[in-house]
C-alpha positions in Angstrom: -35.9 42.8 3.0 -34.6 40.8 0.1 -31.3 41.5 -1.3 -31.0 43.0 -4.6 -28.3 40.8 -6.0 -28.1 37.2 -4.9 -26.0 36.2 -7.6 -23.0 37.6 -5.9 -24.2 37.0 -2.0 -20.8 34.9 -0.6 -18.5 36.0 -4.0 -15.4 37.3 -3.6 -15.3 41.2 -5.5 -12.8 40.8 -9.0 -9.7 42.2 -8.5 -8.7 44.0 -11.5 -4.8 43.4 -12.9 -3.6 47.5 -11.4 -4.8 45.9 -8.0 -3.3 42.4 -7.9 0.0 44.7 -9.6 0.0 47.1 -6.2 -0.8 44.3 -3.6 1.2 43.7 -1.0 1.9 39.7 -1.5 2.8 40.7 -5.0 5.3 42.8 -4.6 6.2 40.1 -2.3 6.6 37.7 -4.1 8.8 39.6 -7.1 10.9 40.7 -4.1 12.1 36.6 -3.6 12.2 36.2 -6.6 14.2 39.4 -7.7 16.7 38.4 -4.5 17.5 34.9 -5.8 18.1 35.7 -9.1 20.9 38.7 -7.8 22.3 35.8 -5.3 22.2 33.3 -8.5 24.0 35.7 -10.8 26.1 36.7 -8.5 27.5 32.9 -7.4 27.4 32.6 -11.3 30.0 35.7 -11.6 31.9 34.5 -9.0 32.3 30.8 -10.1 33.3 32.4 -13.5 35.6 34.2 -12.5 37.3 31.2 -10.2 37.4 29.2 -13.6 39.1 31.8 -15.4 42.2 32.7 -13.2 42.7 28.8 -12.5 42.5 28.5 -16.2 44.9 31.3 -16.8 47.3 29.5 -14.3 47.4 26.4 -16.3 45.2 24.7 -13.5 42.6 21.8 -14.5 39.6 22.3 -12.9 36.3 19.5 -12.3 36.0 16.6 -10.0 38.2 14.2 -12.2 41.0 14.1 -9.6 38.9 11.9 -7.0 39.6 9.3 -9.8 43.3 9.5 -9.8 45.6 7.5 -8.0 46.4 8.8 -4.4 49.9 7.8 -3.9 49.8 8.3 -0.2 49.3 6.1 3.1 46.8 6.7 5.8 47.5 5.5 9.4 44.1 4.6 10.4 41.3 3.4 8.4 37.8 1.9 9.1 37.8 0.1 5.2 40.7 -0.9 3.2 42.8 1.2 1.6 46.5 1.5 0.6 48.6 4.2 -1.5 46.9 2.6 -5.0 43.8 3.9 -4.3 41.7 6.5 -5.0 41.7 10.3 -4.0 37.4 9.9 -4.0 38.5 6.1 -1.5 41.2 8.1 0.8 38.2 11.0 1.1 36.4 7.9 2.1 38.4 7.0 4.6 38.3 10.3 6.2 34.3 10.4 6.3 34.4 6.9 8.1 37.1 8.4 11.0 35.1 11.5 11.2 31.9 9.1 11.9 33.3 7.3 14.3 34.8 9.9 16.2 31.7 11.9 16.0 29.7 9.1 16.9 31.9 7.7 19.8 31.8 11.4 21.2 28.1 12.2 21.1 27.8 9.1 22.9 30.5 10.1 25.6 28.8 13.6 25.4 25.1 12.3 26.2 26.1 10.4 28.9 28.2 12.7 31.0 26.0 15.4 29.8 22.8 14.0 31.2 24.9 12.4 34.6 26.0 16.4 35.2 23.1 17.7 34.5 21.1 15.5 36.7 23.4 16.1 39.2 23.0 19.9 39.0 19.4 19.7 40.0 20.4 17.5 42.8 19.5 17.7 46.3 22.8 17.1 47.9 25.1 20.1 48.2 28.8 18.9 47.2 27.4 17.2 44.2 25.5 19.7 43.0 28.6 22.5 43.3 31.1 19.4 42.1 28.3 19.4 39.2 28.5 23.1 38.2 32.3 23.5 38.5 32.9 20.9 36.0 30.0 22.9 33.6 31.4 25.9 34.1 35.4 24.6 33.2 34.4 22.6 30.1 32.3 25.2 28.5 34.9 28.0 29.5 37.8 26.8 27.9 38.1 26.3 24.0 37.4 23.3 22.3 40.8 23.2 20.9 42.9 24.2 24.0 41.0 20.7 25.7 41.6 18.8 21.9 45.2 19.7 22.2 45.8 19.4 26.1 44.5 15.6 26.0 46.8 14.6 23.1 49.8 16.0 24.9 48.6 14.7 28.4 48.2 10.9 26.0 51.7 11.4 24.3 53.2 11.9 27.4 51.9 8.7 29.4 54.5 5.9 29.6 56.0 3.5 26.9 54.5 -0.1 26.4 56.7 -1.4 28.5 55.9 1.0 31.2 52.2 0.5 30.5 49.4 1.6 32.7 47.7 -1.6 33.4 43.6 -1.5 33.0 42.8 -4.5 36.1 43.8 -7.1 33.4 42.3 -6.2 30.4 44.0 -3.6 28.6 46.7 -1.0 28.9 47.2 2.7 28.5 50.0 4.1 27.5 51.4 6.7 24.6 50.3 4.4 21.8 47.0 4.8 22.9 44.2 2.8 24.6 44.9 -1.3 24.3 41.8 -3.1 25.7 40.6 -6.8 25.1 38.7 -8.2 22.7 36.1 -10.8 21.4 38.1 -12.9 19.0 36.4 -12.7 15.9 33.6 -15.4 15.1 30.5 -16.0 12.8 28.1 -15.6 16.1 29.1 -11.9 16.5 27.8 -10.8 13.2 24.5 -12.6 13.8 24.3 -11.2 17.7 24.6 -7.7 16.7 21.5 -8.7 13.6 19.6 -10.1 17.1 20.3 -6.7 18.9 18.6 -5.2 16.1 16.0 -7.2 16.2 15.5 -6.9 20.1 15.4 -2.9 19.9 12.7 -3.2 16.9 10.6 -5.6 18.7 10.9 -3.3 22.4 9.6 -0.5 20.8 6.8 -2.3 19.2 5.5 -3.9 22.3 5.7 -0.9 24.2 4.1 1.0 22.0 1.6 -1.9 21.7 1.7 -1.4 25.8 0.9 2.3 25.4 -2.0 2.1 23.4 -3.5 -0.7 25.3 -3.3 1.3 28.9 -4.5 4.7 26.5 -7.8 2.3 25.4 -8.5 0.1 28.7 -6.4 2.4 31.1 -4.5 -0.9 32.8 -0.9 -0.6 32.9 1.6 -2.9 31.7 5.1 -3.0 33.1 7.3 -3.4 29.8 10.0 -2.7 31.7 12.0 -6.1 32.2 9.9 -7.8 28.6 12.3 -5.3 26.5 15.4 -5.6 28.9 15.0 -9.4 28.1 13.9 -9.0 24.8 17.0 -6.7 24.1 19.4 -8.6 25.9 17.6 -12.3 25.7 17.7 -12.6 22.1 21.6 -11.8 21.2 22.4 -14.0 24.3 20.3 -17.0 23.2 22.2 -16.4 19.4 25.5 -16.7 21.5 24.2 -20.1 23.2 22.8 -21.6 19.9 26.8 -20.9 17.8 27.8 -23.1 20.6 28.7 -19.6 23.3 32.5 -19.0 21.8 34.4 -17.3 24.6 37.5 -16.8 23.1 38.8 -13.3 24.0 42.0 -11.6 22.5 44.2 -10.3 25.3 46.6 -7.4 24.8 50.2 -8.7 26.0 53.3 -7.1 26.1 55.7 -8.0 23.1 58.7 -5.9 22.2 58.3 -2.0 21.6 54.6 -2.4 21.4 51.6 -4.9 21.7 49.9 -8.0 20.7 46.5 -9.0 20.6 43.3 -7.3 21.8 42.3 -3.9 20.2 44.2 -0.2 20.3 42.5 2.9 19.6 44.8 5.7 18.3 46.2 8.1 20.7 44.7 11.1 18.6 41.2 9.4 18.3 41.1 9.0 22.1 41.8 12.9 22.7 39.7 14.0 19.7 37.2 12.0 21.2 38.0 13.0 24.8 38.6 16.8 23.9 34.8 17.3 21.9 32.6 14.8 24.0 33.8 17.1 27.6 33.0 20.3 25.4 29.9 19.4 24.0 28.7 17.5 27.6 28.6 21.0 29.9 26.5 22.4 26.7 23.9 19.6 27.5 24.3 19.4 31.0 23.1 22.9 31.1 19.9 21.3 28.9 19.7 18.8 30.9 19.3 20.8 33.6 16.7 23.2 32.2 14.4 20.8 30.9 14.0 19.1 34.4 13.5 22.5 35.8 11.0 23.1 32.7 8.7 20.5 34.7 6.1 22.3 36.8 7.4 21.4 41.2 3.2 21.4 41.7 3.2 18.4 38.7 5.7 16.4 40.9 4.2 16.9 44.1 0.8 15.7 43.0 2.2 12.7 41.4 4.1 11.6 44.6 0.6 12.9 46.7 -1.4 9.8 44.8 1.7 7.3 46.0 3.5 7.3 42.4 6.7 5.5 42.1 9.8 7.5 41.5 10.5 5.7 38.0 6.8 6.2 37.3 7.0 10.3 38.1 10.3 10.6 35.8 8.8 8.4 33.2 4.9 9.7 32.9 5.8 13.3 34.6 8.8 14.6 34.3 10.6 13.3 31.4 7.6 13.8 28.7 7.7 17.6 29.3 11.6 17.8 30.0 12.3 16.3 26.4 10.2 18.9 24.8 12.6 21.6 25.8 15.9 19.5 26.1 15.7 17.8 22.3 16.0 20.9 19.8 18.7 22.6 21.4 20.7 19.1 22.3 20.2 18.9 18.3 22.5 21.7 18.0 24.9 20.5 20.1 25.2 17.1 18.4 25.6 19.3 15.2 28.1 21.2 16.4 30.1 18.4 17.9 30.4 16.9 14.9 31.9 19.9 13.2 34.2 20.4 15.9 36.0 17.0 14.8 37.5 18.9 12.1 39.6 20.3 14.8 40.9 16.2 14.3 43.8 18.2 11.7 45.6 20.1 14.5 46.6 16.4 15.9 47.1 15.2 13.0 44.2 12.4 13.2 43.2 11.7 9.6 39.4 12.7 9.9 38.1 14.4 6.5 39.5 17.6 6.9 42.7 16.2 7.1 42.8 13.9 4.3 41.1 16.8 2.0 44.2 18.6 3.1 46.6 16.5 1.7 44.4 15.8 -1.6 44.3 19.4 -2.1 48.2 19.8 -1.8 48.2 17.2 -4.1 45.9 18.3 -7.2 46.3 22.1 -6.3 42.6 21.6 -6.8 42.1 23.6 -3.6 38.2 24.7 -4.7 36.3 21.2 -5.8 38.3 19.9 -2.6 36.9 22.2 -0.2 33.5 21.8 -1.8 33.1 18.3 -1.4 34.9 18.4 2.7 31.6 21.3 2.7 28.6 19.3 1.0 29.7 16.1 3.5 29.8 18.2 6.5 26.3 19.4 5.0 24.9 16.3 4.2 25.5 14.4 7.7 24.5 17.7 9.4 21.5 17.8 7.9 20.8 14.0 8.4 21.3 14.9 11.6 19.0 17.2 12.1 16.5 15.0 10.2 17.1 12.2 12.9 16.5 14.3 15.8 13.8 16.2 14.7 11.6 12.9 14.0 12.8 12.0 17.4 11.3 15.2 18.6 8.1 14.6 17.0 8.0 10.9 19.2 8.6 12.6 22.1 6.1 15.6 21.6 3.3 16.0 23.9 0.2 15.1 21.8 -2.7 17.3 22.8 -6.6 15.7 22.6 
């Protein structure tokens, strides 16, 4: 039987224009677009109407104020800056200490969160219940209550003369945390270019290693090539700027101290305060990843006389990352907005500083806006950062 029209066999039928009108992914479609135009007239009406009352108040509004001369001091900076700077410079500022805050506590966070959460799975009893007792305080207790309990338990700690002292190289005391340091020298700044270097060149050969045991299946221990790649190559810098030694130690002299480094008694219990928060968060992730991993996957790994490194390495870690990364995203996100908190203690983070800038100008809405685009922005970067990671870690299916 031969078919009567082979012209259309394997066409698609013409939709007329009342069909394509009445279809569902249509009216879909003008739906979106219908929404966004009512949210885009609506922020339109609103941001008219904030232009007209601060113009009937005799307000200037526009971004021309980060321009303007700031006429105020800030107590700890990462860059230089002094009162004859900028408003956009002093917002600066508060970026950088929000940065490193944020930074030094997702550190702090990762590796108390992943030492708790280890422990949580562990085999021996007290640890384990020592484990989930800390979990269950620091996730219990608001972020600001522990934020604001550190900086009173720093503030009251004893004078510089009364200093805790750190085995010889540092103090603590109610100015903060005094530690020694590397006096500066050319051969730092070309170590830290060689740690760089080392990390690049790790990954590279072990993901040279990788492919080589995924072709030939022999295995290459790239274990202690990276460690001395890593650490070899910032050492043998050191050795060829002649090894300087010199170290800066913190003395006692007069109300306060000389030499070495101090960190701020607010950045130590911002720090302090978000990093215990945020670590019972990924302790708990920590701990449900590793449970993630299959007991049976284990057992047969240890069954074919596996080493212990080898099963967390090849076994357990590869499908405990998949479930730990994306929410330990979140948390890193949150942590850093939870440095805002940084303005109760008076810390100078961005939040703070956009404070005083906006008492300033009496620009309170441009001010806000840009403390809420940053706070986007790194967010978002982020984000960005761990969710390539994610994709490096993935399990790639054949």
């Amino acid at each position: 039987m031969t078919d009567a029209n082979p012209g259309l066999r394997g066409k698609r039928p013409r939709r007329s224009p009342k069909d394509i009108l009445y279809s569902e992914n249509f009216r879909t479609v003008v739906y979106q677009i219908a929404l966004a135009a009512a949210v885009a007239l609506l922020g339109f009406y609103l941001y008219q109407n904030v232009v007209e009352n601060l113009a009937r108040q005799n307000i200037a509004t526009g971004f021309g104020f980060l321009g303007q001369v700031s006429q105020f001091e800030i107590g700890e900076t990462l860059i230089a800056y002094s009162a004859r700077d900028t408003y956009g410079r002093a917002l600066a500022v508060g970026l950088m200490n929000t940065l490193s805050v944020s930074a030094a506590g997702i550190v702090v966070a990762t590796v108390i969160g992943f030492s708790v959460g280890i422990a949580r799975v562990s085999s021996n009893w007290l640890l384990q219940r020592l484990a989930t007792a800390y979990v269950e305080i620091v996730r219990n207790i608001p972020v600001i209550l522990q934020v604001i309990f550190w900086a009173a338990v720093i503030r009251n700690l004893p004078a510089p003369r009364q200093a805790v002292e750190l085995w010889g190289m540092g103090f603590l005391s109610n100015r903060g945390l005094t530690f020694a340091m590397p006096s500066a020298h050319a051969a730092h700044l070309w170590m830290l270019a060689a740690l760089v270097a080392g990390i690049a060149l790790a990954i590279l050969a072990s993901h040279k290693a990788k492919r080589h045991r995924e072709a030939t299946g022999r295995y290459i221990d790239m274990l202690w090539p990276c460690v001395g790649l890593i650490v070899g190559l910032p050492v043998l810098v050191w050795l060829g700027f002649g090894a300087p030694h010199e170290i800066s130690f913190p003395e006692r002299r007069g109300f306060n101290f000389a030499g070495g480094a101090t960190i701020s008694p607010e950045f130590v219990a911002l720090m302090t305060g978000i990093s215990l928060y945020s670590s019972g968060f990924i302790a708990e992730i920590v701990r449900a990843g590793i449970q993630a991993t299959p007991r049976g996957q284990v057992e047969a790994a240890r069954s074919i006389a596996l080493r212990p490194r080898f099963i967390l390495r090849y076994v357990v870690l590869p499908q405990a990352l998949r479930v730990i990364v994306p929410p330990l995203t979140s948390q890193y996100v949150s942590l850093i907005k939870n440095s805002s908190i940084a303005v109760v203690i008076g810390y100078p983070d961005l939040v703070n500083i956009g404070n005083t800038v906006m008492n300033q100008t009496g620009q309170a809405v441009e001010a806000i806006a840009v403390m809420m685009l940053v706070y986007l922005i790194v967010s978002l970067v982020t984000s960005l950062l761990m969710n390539f990671y994610n994709r490096l870690v993935a399990i790639k299916e054949r």
